[in-house]
N, C-alpha and C positions, 0 to 999 in steps of 0.2 A: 866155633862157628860164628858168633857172636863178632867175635872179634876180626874174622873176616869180610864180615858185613858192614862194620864198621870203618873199615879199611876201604872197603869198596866205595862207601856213600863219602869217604874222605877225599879218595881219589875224583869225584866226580863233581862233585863241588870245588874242589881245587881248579879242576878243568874248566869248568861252568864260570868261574875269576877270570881262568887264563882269556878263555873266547871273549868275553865279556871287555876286560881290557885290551885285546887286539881289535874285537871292534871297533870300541872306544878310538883307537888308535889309528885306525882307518878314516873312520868319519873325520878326524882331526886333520889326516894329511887330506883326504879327499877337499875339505874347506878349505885349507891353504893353497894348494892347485885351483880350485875356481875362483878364489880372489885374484890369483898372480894371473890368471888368463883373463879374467875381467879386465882387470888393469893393464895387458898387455893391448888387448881391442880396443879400451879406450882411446889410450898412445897411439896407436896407429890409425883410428878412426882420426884423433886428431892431424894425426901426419899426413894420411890423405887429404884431407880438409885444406889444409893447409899449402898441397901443392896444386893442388886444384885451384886455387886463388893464385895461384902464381902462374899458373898456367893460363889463366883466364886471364888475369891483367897482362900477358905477356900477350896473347892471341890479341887482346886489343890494340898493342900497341902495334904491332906486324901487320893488324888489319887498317891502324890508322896511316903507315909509312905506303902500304899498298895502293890505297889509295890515295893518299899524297900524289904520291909517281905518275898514278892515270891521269889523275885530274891535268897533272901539268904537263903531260906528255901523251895527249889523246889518241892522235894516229899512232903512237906506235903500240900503245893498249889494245888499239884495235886491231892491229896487223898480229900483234902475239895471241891476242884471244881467235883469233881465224885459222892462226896456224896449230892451236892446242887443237880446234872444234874439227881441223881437216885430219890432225894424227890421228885422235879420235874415232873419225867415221871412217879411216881407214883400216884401224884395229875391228872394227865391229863387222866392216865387212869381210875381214881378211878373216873372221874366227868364225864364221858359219860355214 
């Protein structure tokens, strides 16, 4: 009897290592995955960033060539912007 009782409290303890190390082993992979996903949001946080500033110095220059073009070509800025403002009022009326 003895001696299966000992067997018993061996196998449970054994168990008690095994969970213990798979823990272990868990919490270890779980920290490698939140580092790698930190580090991924970083990089891409920077990579947004990044086109964002491209996209903005590019919006200025298309905005500076825009108005380039009106400045030196008034009447016809304003014949183009009368005929976007009449397509316009015709879509809004046409869509009620």
């Amino acid at each position: 009897m003895q001696t299966q009782r000992n067997g018993v409290i061996e196998a449970v303890e054994e168990a008690q290592g095994t969970v213990a190390e798979t823990a272990q082993a868990v919490k270890d992979a779980a920290a490698d995955v939140g580092a790698k996903a930190q580090e991924i949001a970083a990089q891409a946080g920077r990579q947004v960033s990044a086109a964002a500033q491209t996209v903005y110095g590019t919006s200025n220059d298309v905005l500076g060539i825009v108005e380039g073009a009106a400045r030196e070509n008034l009447w016809a800025a304003l014949l183009v912007a009368g005929a976007v403002g009449y397509g316009l009022a015709c879509l809004v009326k046409n869509s009620r």
